[in-house]
N, C-alpha and C positions, 0 to 999 in steps of 0.2 A: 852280199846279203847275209846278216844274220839270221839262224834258223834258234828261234829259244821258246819254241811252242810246244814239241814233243820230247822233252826231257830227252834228249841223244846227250850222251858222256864224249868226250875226247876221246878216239880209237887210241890206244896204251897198246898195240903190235908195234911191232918196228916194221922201216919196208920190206926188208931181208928176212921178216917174218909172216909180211902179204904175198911178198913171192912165194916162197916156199909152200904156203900154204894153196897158192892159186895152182902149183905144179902140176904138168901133166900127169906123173905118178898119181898123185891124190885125185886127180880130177877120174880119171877113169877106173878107180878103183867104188864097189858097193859100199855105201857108208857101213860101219861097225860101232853101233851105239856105246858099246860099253868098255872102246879107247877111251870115251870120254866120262863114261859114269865111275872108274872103278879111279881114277884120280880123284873125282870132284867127292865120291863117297870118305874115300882120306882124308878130302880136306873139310868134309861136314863131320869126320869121325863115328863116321855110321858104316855100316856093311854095305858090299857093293848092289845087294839086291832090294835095298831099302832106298832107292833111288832109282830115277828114269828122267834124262834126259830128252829135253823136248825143245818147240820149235817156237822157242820165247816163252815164259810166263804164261801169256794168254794159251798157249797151247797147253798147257798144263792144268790151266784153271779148268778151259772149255772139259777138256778129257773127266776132268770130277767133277763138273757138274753134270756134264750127260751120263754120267755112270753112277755118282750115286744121289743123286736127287730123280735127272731124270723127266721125260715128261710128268707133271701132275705134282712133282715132288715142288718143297719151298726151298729157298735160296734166300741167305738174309745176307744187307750189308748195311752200311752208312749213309747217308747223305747229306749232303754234296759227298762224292765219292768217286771211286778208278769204275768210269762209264763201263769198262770194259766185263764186270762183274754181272752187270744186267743183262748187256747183251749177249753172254755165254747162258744166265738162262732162259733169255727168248728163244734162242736156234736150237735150245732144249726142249724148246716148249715149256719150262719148269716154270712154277712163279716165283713172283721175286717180289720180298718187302723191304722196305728202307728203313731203318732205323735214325729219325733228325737226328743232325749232330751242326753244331754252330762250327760251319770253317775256322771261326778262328777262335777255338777253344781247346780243350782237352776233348779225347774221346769220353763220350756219355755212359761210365762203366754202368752205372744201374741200372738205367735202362736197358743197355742189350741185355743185362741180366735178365732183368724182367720179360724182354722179349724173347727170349730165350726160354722162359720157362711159360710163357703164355702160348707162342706157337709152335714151338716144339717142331723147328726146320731139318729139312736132312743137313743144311751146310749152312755156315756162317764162315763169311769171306771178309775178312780187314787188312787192311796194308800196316804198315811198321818201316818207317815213315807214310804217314796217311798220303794221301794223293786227292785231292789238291791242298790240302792246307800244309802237311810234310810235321804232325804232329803226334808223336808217339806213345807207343804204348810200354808204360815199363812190364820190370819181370811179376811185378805182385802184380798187374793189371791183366798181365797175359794168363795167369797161373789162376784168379778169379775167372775170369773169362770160361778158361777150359774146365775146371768144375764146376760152371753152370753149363756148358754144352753137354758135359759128362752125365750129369742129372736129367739133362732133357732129352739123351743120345744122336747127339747132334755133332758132325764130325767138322771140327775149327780148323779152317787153313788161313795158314798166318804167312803173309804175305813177304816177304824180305826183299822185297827188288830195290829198296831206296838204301837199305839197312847200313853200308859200308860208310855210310856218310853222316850216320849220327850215331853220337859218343853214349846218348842215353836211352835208347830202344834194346827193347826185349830180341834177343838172339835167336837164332835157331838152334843151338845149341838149348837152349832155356825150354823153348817150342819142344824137342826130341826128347824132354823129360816126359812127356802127358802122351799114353796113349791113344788119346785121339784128338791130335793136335797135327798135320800135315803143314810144310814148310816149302812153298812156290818161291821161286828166286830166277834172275834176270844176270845175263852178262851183257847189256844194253848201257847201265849206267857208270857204273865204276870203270868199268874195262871198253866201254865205246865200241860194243860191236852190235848195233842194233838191227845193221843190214845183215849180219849174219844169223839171226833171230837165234838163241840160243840159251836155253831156259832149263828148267827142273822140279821137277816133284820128289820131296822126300820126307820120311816118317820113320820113327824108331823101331824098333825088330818085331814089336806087337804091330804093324801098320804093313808090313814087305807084304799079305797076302794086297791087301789095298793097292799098293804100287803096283804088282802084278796084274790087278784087274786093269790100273789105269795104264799099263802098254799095251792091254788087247785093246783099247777105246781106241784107238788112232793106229793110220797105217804103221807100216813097219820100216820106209824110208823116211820119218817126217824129216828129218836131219840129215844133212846134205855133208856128205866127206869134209867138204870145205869147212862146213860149219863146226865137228867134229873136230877136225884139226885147229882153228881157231880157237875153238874151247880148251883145249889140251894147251894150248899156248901161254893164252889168257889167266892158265893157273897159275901157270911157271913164272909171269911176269917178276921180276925186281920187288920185293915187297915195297922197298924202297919208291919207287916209281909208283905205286899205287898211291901211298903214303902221301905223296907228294902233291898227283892231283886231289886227291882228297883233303887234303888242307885247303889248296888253291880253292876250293867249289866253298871249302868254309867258312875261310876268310870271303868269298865275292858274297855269301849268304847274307853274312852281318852286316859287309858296307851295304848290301841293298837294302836291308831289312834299315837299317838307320838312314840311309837317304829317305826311302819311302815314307817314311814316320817323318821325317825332319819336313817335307810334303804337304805334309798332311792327308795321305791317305792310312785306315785304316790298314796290319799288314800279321799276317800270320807266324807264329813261334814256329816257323818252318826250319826243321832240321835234315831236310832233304837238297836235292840240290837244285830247289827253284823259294820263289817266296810266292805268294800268292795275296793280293790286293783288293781293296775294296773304296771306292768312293763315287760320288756324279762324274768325278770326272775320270776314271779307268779306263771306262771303255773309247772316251775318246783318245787319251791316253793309246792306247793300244791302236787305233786309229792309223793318229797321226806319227805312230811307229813304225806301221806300216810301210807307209808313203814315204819312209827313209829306209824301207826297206829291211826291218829288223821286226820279226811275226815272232806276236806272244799268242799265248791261248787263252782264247774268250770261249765261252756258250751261248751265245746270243740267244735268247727267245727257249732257252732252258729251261724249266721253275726249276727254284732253289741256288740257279747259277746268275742271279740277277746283279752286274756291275763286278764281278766277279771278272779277276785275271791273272793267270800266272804267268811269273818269269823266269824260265830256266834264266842260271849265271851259267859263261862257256867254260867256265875252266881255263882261262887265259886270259893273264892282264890285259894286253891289246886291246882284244874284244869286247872287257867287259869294261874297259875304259871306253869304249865307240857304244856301249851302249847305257851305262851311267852318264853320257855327256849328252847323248840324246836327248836324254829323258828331262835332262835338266833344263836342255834347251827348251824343249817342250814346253816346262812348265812356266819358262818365262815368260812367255810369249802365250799368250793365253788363245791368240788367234788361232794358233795354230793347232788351236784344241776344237777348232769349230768345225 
């Protein structure tokens, strides 16, 4: 079975680094959050109190939205958009507006400008590579952006969980100029540890009171030794070997993005590591991929996610040859689209 529905990276541990990590020393020792915050601060070049590591990405989101929107408070994002932004302000109780955005375009800078200065939210949340269409934001985009949240006092967290995989997105490093610009990030994609949920919140030295509120939001174990150690690991990797699958996810981007077009479906400037698709026939598509047992992600019965599908690439020729030859099968065979 292929799994290329929820963006999982290739795990980049070695075994002799899941042992270790699995060891009984580590296992019965209390996690100590900040083995892992005071590397990962090094390696964002921020102080170690300007960072809080957490339990994936959405752990980080949920922790700022319930603390500074909040029940009653706004929450802005995109749409089509990372589902996961909503649903951190419903368990908030917070509300939440969309701001349209054409999956397969550029982000709509006017408009959130515009929306930005009409409703004057506690938080505007955008990804860098976008999620689902993997379409980014540059530095003059990101740096507009947070002068109109600035003016609205509206606090921008700039998403970076796709970031390692496209060449032309606004950095966190660029995000850590702006005062009230926060920076969420994932070791899920690059580094392939999504079972071990392993995530971050971070902001420049005007922002460390902010981080400080968002560790009293969430327990004080959310991060699991395991997990800790993993992340510690995960930095240390081979740049090299990073490097490497990151090519591999970039080159499968473009041959998929030109098979799909060659298709005939329409297909998104994804610089992330999936493409995302559009035609009558996707969803069957996605179907009868199924049934050979390789799961992409659809939202059936969504608005806004209508014929809508994305396809993580694995990060391995193999696989992405078992599933480029699928598809092709697929399309020749038109039955099998029924």
């Amino acid at each position: 079975m292929l799994r290329l529905d929820a963006n999982e990276g290739r795990c980049l541990l070695s075994e002799n680094d899941l042992r270790e990590i699995l060891s009984p020393e580590i296992a019965r020792r209390y996690p100590v959050r900040s083995l892992l915050e005071e590397p990962l601060a090094e390696r964002l070049g921020l102080p170690a109190p300007c960072v809080l590591a957490t339990a994936g990405a959405d752990d980080a989101i949920d922790r700022a939205v319930r603390t500074l929107a909040g029940p009653g408070g706004l929450v802005m994002s995109t749409h089509p958009g990372f589902v996961e932004f909503l649903a951190a302000a419903q368990r908030s109780s917070a509300m939440h507006e969309s701001i349209s955005k054409n999956p397969f375009g550029p982000f709509p800078i006017r408009e959130i400008c515009e929306a930005l200065r009409e409703k004057r939210p506690q938080l505007l949340i955008l990804s860098s590579p976008d999620n689902p269409s993997g379409c980014v934001l540059t530095r003059a985009e990101l740096a507009e952006i947070a002068a109109a949240c600035r003016e609205s006092g509206t606090i921008f967290i700039f998403d970076a969980t796709y970031g390692d995989f496209s060449p032309n997105t606004a950095t966190p490093a660029d995000a850590f100029a702006f005062s009230n610009v926060l920076v969420s990030g994932s070791f899920s994609k690059s580094r392939g540890l999504a079972g071990f949920r392993i995530g971050y919140m971070a902001g420049n030295t005007e922002m460390e009171g902010v981080i400080a509120r968002l560790a009293e939001a969430g327990p004080p174990f959310s991060l699991s030794s395991s997990a800790i150690e993993a992340g510690r690991r995960a930095l240390s990797i081979d740049p090299d070997r990073v490097k490497a699958f990151v090519d591999e996810i970039r080159l499968e981007v473009r041959e998929l993005r030109a098979l799909m077009k060659h298709l005939g479906f329409l297909v998104s400037e994804s610089e992330a590591n999936f493409v995302l698709i559009k035609s009558d026939e996707s969803i069957p598509l996605a179907n009868a991929l199924r049934r050979k047992e390789i799961h992409v992600r659809t939202w059936q019965g969504k608005p806004g996610y209508e014929n809508l599908v994305r396809i993580t690439v694995p990060g391995e020729a193999r696989e992405f040859s078992e599933l480029t030859g699928a598809i092709e099968s697929i399309m020749k065979d038109k039955e099998a689209l029924a």
